[in-house]
mmCIF file of the C-alpha atoms, coordinates in Angstrom:
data_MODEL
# 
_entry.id   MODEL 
# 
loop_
_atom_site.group_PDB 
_atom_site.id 
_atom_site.type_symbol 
_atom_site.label_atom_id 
_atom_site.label_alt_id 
_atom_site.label_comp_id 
_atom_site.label_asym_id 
_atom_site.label_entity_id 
_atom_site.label_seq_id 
_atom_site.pdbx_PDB_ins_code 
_atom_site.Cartn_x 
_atom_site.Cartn_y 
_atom_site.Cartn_z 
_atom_site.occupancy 
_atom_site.B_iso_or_equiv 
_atom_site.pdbx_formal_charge 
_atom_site.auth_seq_id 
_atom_site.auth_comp_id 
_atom_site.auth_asym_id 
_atom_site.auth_atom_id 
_atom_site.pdbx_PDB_model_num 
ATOM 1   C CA . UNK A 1 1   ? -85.722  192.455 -114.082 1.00 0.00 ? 1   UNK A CA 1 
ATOM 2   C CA . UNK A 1 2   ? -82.616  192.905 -111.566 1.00 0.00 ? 2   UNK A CA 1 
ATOM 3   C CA . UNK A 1 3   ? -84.118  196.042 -110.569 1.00 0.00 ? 3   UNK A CA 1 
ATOM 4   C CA . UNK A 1 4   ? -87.329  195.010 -109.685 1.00 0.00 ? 4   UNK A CA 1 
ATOM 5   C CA . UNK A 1 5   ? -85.994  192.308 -107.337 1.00 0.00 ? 5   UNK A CA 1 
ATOM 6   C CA . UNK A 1 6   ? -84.040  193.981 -105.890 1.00 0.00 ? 6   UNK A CA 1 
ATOM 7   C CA . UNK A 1 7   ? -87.152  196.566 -105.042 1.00 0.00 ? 7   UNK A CA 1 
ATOM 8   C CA . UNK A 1 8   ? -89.230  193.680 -103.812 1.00 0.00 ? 8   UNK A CA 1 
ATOM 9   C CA . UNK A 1 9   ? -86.003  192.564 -101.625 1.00 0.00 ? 9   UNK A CA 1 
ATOM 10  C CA . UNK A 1 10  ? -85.785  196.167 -100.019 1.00 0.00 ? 10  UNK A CA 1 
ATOM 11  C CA . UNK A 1 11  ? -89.688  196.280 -99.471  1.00 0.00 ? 11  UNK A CA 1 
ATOM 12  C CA . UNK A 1 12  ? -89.241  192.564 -97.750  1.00 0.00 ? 12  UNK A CA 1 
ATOM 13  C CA . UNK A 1 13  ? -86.725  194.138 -95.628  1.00 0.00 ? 13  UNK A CA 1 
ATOM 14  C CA . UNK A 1 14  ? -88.376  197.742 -94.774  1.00 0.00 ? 14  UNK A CA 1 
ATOM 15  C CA . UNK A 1 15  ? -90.491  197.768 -91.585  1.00 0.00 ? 15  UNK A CA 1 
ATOM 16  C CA . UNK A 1 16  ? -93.418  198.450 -94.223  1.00 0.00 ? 16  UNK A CA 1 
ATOM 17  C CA . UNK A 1 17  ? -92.768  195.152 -96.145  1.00 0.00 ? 17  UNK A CA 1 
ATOM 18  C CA . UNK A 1 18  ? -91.932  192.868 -92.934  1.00 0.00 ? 18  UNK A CA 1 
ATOM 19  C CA . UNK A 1 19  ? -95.473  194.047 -91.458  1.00 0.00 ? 19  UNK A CA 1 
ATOM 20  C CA . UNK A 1 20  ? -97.102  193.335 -94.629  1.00 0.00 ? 20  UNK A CA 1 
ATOM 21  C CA . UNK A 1 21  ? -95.477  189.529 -94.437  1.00 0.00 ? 21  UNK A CA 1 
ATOM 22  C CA . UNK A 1 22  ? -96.667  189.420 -90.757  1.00 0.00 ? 22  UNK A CA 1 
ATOM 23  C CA . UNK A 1 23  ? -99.925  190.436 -91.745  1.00 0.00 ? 23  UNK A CA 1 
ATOM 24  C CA . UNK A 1 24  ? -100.301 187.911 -94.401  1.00 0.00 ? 24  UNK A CA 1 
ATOM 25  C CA . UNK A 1 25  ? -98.661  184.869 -92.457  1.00 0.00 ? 25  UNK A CA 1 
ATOM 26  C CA . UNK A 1 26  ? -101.195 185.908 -89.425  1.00 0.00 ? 26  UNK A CA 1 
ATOM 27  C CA . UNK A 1 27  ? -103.994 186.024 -92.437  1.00 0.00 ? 27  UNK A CA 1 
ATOM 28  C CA . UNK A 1 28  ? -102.876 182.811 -93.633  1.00 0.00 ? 28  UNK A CA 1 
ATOM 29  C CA . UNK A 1 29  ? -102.784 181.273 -89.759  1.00 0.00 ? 29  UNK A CA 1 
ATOM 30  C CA . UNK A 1 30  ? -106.383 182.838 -89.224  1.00 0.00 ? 30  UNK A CA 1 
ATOM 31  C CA . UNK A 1 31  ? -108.016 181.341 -92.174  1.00 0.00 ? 31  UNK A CA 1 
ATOM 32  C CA . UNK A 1 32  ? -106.430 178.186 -91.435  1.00 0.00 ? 32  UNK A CA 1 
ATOM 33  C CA . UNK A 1 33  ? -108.322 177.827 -88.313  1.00 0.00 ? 33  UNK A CA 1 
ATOM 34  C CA . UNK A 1 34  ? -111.310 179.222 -89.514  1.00 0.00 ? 34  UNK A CA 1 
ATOM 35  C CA . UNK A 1 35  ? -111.561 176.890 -92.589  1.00 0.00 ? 35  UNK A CA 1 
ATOM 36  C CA . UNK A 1 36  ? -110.669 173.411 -90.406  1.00 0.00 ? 36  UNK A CA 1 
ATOM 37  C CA . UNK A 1 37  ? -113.022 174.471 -87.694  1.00 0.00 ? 37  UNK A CA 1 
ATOM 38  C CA . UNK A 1 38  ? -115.516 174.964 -90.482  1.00 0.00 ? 38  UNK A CA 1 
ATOM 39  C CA . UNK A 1 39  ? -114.697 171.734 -91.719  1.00 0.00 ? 39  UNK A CA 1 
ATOM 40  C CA . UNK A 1 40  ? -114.785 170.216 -88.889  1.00 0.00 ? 40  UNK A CA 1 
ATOM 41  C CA . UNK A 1 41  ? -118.419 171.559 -87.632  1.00 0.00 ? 41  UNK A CA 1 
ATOM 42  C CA . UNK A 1 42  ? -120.132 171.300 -91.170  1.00 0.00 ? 42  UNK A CA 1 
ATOM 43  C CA . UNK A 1 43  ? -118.596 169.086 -93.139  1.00 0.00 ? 43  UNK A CA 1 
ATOM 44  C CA . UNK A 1 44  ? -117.403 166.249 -91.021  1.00 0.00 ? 44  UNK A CA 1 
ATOM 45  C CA . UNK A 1 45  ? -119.730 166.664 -87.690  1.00 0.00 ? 45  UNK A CA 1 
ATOM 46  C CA . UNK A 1 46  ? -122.693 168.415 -89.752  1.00 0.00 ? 46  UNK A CA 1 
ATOM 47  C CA . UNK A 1 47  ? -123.477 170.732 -86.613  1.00 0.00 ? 47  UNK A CA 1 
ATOM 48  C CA . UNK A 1 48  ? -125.567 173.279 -88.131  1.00 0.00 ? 48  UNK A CA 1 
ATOM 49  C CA . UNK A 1 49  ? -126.128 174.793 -91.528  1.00 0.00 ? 49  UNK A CA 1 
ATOM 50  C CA . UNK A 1 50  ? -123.479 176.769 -93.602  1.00 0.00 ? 50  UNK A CA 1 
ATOM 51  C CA . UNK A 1 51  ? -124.587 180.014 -92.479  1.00 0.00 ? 51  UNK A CA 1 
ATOM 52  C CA . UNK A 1 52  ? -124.239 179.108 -88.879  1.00 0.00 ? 52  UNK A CA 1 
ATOM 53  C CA . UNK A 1 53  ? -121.355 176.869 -89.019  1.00 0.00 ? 53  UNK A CA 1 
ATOM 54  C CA . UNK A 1 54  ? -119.305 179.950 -90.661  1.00 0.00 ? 54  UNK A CA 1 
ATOM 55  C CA . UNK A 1 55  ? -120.406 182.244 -87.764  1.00 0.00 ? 55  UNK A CA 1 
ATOM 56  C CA . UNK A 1 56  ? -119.083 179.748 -85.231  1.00 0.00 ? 56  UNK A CA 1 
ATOM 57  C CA . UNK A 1 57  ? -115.814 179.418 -87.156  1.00 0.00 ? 57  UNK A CA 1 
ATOM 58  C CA . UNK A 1 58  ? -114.987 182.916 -87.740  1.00 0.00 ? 58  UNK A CA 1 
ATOM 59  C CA . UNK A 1 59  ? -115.516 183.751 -84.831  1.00 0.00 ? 59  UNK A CA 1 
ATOM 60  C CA . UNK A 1 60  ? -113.208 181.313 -82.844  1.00 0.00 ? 60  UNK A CA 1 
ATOM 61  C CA . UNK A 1 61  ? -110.896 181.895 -85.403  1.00 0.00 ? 61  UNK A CA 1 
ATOM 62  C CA . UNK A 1 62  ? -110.808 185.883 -84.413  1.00 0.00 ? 62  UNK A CA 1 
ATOM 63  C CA . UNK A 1 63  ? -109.199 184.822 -81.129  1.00 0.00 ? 63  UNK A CA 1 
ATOM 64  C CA . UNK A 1 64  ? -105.889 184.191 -82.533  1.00 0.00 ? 64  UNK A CA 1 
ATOM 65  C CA . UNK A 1 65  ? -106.056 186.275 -85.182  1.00 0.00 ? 65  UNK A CA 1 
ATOM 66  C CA . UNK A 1 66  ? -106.425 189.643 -82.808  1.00 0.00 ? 66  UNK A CA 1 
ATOM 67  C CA . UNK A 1 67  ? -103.874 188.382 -80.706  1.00 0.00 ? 67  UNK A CA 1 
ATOM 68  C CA . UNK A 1 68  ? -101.513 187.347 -83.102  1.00 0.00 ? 68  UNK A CA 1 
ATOM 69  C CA . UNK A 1 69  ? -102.012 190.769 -84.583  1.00 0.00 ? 69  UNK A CA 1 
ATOM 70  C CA . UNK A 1 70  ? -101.845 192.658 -81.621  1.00 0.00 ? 70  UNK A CA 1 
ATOM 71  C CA . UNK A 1 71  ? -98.347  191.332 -80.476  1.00 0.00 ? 71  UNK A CA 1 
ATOM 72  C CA . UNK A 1 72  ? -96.566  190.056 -83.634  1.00 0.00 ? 72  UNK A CA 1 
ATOM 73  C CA . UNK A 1 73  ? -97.669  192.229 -86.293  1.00 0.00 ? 73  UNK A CA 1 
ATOM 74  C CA . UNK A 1 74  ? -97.824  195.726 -84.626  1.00 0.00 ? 74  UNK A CA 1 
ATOM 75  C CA . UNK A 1 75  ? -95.717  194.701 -81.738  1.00 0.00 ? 75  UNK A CA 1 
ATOM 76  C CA . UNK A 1 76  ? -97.939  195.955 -78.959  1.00 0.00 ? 76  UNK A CA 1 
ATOM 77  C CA . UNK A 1 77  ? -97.534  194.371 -75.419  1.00 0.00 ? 77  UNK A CA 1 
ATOM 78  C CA . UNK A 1 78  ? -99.988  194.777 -72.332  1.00 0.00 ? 78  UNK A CA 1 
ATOM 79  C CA . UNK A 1 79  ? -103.480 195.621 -72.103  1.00 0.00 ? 79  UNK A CA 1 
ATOM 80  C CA . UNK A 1 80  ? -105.319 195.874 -75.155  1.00 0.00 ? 80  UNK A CA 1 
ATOM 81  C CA . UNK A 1 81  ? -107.267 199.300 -75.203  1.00 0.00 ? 81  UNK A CA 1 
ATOM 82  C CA . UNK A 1 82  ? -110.366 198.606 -75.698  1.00 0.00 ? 82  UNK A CA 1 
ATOM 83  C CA . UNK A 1 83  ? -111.906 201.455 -77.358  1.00 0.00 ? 83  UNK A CA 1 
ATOM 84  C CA . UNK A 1 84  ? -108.834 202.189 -79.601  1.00 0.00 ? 84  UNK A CA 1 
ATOM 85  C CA . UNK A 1 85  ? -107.784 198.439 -80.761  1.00 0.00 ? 85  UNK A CA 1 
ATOM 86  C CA . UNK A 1 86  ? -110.252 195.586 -79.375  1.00 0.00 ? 86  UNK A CA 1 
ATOM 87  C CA . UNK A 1 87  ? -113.740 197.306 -80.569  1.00 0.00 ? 87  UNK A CA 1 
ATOM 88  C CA . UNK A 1 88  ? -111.833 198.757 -84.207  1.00 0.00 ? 88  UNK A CA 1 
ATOM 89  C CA . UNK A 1 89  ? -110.353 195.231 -84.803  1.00 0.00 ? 89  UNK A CA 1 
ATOM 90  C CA . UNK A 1 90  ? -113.952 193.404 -83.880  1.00 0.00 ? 90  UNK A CA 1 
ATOM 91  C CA . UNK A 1 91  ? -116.025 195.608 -85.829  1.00 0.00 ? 91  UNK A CA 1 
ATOM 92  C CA . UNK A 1 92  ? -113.906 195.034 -89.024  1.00 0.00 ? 92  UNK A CA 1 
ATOM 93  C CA . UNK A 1 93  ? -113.907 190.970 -88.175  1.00 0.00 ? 93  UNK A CA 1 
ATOM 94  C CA . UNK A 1 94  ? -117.539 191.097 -87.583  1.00 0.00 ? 94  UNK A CA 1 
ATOM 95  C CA . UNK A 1 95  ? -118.556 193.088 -90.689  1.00 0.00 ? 95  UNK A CA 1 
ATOM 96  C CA . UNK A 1 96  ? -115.991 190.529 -92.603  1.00 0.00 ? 96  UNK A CA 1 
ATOM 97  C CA . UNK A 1 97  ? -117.742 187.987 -90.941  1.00 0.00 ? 97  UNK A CA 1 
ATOM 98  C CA . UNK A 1 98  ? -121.202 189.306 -92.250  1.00 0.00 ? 98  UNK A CA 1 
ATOM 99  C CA . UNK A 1 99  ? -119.703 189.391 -95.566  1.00 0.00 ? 99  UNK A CA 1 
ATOM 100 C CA . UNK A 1 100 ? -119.128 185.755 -95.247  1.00 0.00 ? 100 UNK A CA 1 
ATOM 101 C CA . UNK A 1 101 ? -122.261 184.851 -93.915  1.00 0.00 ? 101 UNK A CA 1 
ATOM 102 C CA . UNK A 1 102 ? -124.244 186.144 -96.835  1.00 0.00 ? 102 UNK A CA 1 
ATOM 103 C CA . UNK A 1 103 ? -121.553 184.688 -99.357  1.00 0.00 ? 103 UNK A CA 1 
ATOM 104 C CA . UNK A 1 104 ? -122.092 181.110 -97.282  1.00 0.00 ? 104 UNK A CA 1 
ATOM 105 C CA . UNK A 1 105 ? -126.328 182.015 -98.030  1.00 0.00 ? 105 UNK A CA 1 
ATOM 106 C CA . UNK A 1 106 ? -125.645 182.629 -101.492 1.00 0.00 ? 106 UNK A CA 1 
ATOM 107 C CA . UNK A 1 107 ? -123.996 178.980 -101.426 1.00 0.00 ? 107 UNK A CA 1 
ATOM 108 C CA . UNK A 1 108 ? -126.470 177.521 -99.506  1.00 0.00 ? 108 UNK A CA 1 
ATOM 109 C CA . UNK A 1 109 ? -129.335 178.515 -102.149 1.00 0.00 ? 109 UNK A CA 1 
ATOM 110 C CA . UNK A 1 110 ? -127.507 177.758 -105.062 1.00 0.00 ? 110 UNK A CA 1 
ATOM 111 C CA . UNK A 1 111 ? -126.606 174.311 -103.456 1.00 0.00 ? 111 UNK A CA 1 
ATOM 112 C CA . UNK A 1 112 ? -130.078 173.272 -102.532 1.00 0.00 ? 112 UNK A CA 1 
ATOM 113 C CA . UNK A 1 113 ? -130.654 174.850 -106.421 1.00 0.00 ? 113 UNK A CA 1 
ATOM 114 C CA . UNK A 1 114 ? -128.072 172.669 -107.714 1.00 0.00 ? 114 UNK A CA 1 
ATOM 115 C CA . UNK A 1 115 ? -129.413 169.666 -105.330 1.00 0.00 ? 115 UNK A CA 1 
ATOM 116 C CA . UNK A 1 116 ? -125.444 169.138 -104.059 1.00 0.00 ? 116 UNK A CA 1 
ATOM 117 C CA . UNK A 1 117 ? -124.063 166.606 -102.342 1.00 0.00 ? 117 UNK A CA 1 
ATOM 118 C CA . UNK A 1 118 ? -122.597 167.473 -98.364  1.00 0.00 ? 118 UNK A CA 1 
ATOM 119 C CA . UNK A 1 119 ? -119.246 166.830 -100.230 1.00 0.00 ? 119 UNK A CA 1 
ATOM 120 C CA . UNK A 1 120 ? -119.753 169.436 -102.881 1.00 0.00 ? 120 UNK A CA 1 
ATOM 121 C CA . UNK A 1 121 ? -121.820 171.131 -100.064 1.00 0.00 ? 121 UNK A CA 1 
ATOM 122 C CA . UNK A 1 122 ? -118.800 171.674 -98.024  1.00 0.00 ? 122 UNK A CA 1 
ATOM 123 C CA . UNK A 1 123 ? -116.016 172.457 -100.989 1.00 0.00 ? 123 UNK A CA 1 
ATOM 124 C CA . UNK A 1 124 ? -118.663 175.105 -101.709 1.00 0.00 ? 124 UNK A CA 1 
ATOM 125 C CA . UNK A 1 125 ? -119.083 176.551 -98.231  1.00 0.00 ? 125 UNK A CA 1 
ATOM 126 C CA . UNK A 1 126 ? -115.010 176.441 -97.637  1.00 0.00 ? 126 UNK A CA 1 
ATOM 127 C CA . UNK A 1 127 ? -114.014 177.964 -101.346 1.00 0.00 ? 127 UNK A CA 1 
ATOM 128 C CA . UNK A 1 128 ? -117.329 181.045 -100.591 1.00 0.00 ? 128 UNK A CA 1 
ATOM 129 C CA . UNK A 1 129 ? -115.351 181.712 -96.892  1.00 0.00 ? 129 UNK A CA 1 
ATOM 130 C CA . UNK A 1 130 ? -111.972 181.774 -98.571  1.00 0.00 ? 130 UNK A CA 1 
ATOM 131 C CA . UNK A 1 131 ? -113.468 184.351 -101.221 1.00 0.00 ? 131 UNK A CA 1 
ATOM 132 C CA . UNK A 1 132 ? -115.415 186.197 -98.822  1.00 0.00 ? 132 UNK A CA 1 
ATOM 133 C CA . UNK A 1 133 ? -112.323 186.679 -96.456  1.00 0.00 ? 133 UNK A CA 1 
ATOM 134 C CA . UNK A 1 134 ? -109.681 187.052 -99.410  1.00 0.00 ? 134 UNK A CA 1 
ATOM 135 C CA . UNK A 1 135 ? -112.031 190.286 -101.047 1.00 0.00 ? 135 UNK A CA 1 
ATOM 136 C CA . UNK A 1 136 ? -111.707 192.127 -97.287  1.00 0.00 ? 136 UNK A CA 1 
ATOM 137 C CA . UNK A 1 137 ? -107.780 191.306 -96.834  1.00 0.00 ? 137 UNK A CA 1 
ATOM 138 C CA . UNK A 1 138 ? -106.356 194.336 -98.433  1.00 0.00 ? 138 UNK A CA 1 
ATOM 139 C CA . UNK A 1 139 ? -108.844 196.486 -96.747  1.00 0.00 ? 139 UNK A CA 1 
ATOM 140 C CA . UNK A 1 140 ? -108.351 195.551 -93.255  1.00 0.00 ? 140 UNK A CA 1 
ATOM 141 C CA . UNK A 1 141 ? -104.286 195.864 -93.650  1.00 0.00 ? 141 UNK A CA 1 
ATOM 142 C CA . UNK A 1 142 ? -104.407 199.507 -94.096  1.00 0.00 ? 142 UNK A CA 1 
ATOM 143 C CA . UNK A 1 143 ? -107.185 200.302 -91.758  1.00 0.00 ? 143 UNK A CA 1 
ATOM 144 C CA . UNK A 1 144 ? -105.408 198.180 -89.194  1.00 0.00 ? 144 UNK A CA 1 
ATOM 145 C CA . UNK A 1 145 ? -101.981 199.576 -89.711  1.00 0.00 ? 145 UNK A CA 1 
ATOM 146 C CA . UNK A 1 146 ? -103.060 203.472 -89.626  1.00 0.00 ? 146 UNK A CA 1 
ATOM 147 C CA . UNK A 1 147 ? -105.206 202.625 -86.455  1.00 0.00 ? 147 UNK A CA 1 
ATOM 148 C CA . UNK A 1 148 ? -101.994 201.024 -84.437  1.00 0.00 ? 148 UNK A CA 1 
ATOM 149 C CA . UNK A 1 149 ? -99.742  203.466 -86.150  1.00 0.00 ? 149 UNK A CA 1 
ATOM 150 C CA . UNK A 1 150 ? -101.945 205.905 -84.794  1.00 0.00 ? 150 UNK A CA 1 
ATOM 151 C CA . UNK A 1 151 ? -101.961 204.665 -81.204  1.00 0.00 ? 151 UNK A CA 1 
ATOM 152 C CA . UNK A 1 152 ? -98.174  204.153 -81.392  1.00 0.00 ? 152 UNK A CA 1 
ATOM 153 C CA . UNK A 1 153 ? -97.510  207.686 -81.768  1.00 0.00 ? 153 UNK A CA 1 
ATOM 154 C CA . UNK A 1 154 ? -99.920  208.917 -79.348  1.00 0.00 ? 154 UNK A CA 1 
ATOM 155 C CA . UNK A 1 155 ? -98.093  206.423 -76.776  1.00 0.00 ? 155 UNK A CA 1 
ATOM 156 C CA . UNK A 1 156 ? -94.994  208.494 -77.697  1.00 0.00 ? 156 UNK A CA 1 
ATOM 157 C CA . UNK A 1 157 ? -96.305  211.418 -77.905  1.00 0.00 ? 157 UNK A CA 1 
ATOM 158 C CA . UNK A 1 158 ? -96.330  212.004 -81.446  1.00 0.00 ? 158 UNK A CA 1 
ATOM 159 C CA . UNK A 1 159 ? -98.746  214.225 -83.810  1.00 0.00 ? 159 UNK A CA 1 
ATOM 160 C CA . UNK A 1 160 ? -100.534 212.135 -86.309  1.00 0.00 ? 160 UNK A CA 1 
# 
């Protein structure tokens, strides 16, 4: 048991393991925003319909998220390159963002089959973005990582 933790304390420590913790806190921040905007524009002001209102919330909450990426994650300063980091980083959000529109359909049907309340409505729509968005988290680490790894080097000069 001493052994392991002290392997999880090194991995904490290692630039690996402090990424990974960035990652997850910015993760944590992003779906944060995404879930109280969602809350906000479905559940409390009843803008539009679940499908719609997660759209809207993802996507303001990819603002941040890219950003906070960008700089406190992978450390990169200055203009984004846009072919290299904005338009990989998008397509991954959007695609997750697809994801969680058809999970927030599949709610909406078996709401209206289930004739729920906007109360159980909303805990519904929230807990099917959470799910959605917690499936795709591994996934978009490692792509993420190897693609500003990747531009890292080739601002140095290294071979990948």
């Amino acid at each position: 048991m001493k052994n392991a933790l002290g392997g999880v304390r090194r991995f904490v420590k290692s630039p690996g393991g402090l990424k990974l913790i960035r990652f997850a806190l910015v993760s944590v921040i992003s779906a944060l925003t995404s879930l109280v905007i969602l809350t906000i524009v479905f559940g409390v002001l009843q803008l539009w319909s679940e499908v719609y209102s997660t759209l809207f919330a993802n996507l303001l909450a990819g603002i941040p998220n890219y950003i906070l990426n960008r700089r406190w994650v992978w450390g990169k300063s200055g203009r984004s390159h846009v072919w290299r980091e904005v338009l990989p980083f998008w397509v991954m959000s959007i695609t997750g963002i697809v994801f969680a529109l058809f999970v927030a359909a599949l709610a909406h049907h078996f709401a209206d089959a289930h004739h729920l309340h906007h109360l159980a409505r909303t805990v519904l729509v929230v807990g099917a973005n959470i799910a959605a968005f917690g499936i795709l988290w591994v996934l978009r680490f490692f792509i993420l990582n190897r693609l500003f790894a990747q531009i890292a080097d080739a601002e140095v000069g290294v071979e990948a």
